[in-house]
C-alpha positions in Angstrom: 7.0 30.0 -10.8 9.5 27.1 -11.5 7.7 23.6 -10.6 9.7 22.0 -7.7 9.9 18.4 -7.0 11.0 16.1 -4.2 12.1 13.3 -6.1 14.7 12.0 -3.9 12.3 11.9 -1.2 9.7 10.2 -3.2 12.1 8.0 -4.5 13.5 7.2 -1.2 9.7 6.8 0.5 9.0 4.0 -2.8 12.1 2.6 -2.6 12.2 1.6 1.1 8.1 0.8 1.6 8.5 -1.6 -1.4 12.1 -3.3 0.3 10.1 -3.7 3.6 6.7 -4.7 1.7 8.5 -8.0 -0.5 11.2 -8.8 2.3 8.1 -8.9 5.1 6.2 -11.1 2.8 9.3 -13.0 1.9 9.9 -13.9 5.7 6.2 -14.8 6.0 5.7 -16.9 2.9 9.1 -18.6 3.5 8.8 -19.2 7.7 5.1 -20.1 7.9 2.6 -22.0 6.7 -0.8 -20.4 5.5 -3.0 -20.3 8.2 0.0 -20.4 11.0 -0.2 -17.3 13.8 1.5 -16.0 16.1 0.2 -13.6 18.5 2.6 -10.9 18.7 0.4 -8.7 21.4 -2.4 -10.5 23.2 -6.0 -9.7 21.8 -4.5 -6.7 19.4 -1.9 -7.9 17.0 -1.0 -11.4 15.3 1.1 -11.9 12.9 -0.9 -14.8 10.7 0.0 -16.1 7.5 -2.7 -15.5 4.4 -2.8 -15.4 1.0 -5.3 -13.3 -1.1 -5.9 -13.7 -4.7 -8.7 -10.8 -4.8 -8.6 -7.5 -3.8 -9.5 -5.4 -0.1 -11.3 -8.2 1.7 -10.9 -11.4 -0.8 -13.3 -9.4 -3.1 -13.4 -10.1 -7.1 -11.4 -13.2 -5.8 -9.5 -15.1 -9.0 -9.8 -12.0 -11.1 -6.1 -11.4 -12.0 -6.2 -10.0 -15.4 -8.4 -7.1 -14.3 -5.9 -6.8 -11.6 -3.2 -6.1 -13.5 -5.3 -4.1 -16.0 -6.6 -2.0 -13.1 -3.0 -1.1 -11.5 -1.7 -0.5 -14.5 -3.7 2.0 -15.4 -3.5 3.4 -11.2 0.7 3.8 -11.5 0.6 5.5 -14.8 -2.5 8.3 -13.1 -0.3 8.3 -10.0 2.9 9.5 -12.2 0.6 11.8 -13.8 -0.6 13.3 -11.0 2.8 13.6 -9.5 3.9 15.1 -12.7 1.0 17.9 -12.9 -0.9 18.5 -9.6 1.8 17.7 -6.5 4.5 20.7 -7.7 5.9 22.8 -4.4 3.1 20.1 -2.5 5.9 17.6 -0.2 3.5 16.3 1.4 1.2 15.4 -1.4 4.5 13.8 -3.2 4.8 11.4 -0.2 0.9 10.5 -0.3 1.3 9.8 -4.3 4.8 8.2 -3.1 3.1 5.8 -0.7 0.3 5.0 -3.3 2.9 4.3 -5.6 4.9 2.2 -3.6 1.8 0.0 -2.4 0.3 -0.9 -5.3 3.6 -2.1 -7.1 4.3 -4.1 -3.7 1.3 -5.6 -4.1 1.2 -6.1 -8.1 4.8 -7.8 -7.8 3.2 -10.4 -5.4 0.1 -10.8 -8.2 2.8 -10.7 -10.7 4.9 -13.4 -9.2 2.7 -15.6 -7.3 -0.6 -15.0 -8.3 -1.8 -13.8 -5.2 -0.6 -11.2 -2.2 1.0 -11.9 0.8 -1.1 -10.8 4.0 0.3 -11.4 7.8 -0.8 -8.2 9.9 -4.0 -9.7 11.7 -5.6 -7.1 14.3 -8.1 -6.8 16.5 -9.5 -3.6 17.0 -12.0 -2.3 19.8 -12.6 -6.7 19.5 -13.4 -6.7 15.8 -10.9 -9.0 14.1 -9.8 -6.7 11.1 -9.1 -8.6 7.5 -5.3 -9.4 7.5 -3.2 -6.9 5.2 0.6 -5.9 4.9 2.8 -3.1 4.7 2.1 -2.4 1.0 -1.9 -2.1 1.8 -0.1 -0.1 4.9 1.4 1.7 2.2 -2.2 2.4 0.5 -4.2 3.5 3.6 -1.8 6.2 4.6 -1.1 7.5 1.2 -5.4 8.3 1.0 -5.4 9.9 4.4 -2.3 11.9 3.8 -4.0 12.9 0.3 -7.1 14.2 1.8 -5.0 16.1 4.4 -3.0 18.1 1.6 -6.5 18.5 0.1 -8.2 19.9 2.7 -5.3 21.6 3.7 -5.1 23.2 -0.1 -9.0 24.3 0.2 -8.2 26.0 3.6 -5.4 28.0 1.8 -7.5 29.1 -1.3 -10.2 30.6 1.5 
């Protein structure tokens, strides 16, 4: 069976998640001041400017090196993977796709300005949720959308 590939629509899906990702995080970084808010919709979303030189959450603050070290090594798996396990899978090539486009839009900001751009700032059922942006956006549905074509693989093989 002939492996098929959506690369236009991967490309396409990395392509436009990264544009949004640096020209949100432009707007931010250039139009507020770290710490400034603004409350977009009242006790749910703010729009808050933060910076984060660590990981999820501020962990392994000030560790840049292993940073890029570690995505690195997570693009060239992703390409990989895309390469040997997401054939005649679209929907697992726009998981790897979103995966792909977060963690460069987030490695250009570590690249460039030694930390990452945050401004989403929710509140969720009352909890204040740590500030992310489109590329950690990016991330989060990329996992969920990979354990959907995962689970939705296992319920074919049955």
């Amino acid at each position: 069976m002939k492996r098929q590939y959506y690369i236009g629509i991967s490309l396409f899906i990395t392509i436009i998640i990264l544009i949004l990702d640096q020209i949100t995080k432009f707007i931010v970084a250039s139009s507020m001041k770290v710490g400034d808010s603004y409350e977009v919709i009242p006790n749910f979303l703010n729009i808050t400017s933060h910076r984060n030189d660590g990981a999820a959450w501020g962990i392994l603050s000030g560790k840049m090196s292993f940073f890029f070290i570690i995505t690195v090594i997570i693009l060239v798996i992703l390409i990989v993977f895309f390469i040997k396990e997401a054939k005649n899978n679209l929907l697992m090539q726009i998981a790897i796709s979103l995966l792909f486009a977060g963690a460069l839009g987030n490695f250009i900001d570590r690249v460039l300005h030694g930390e990452v751009v945050d401004f989403v700032d929710t509140y969720i059922f009352g909890y204040n949720f740590p500030i992310f942006n489109v590329a950690d956006s990016s991330l989060t549905i990329g996992v969920l959308l990979i354990i959907i074509a995962l689970l939705t693989d296992m319920k074919k093989e049955e």
